[in-house]
N, C-alpha and C positions, 0 to 999 in steps of 0.2 A: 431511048427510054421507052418501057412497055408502059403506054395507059390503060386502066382498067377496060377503056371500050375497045381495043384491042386485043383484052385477054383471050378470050372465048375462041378468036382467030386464029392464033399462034399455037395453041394447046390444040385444036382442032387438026393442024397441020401436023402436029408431036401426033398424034391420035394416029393418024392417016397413015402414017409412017410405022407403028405399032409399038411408039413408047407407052410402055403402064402408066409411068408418072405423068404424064401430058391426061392421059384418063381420068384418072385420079383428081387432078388441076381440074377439069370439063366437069366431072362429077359434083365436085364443090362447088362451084359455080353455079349450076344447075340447081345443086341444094339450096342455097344462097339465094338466089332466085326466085325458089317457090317459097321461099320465107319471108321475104321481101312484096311479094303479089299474092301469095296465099294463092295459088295455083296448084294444085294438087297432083297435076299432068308433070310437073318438073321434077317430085319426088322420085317419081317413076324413072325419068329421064336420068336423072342422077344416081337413082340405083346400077343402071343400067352398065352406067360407065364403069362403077365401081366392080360392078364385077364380071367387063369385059380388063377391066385393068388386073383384077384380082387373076383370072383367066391368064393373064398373059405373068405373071408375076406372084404367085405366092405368099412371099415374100415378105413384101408390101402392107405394111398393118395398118396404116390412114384409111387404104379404102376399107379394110375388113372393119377398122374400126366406124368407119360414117356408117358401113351398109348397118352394120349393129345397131347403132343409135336410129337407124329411119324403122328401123322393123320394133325396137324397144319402144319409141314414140307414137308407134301405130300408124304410121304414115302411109307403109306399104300393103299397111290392112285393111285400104277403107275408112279409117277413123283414125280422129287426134284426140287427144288426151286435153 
């Protein structure tokens, strides 16, 4: 059974390997995260993923869709709404 504090682990290893979807997983997480802490360094984080996932996968519209919402939210610009 995966538990949530294992998530981050497992997706890390899918990453490593250079599954998009494992990215994508890490990215959400990370967004999750800075929403959760209000940490503004993990928006960043979770961009990052999305469009080292996006990069690997085109395809893929969760990440295009999240990267969307962080930059619509202003998150990626400095400011929150």
């Amino acid at each position: 059974m995966l538990f949530f504090h294992n998530y981050p682990r497992y997706y890390k290893l899918g990453a490593e390997r250079g599954d998009p979807d494992a990215l994508h997983h890490l990215g959400y997480y990370a967004m999750n995260q800075a929403a959760l802490t209000n940490d503004e360094s993990k928006y960043a984080e979770a961009a990052e993923y999305f469009r080292e996932g996006i990069a690997k996968d085109s395809d893929l519209v969760d990440p295009l869709f999240y990267l969307g919402f962080l930059f619509e939210h202003g998150t990626l610009l400095g400011f929150s709404q």
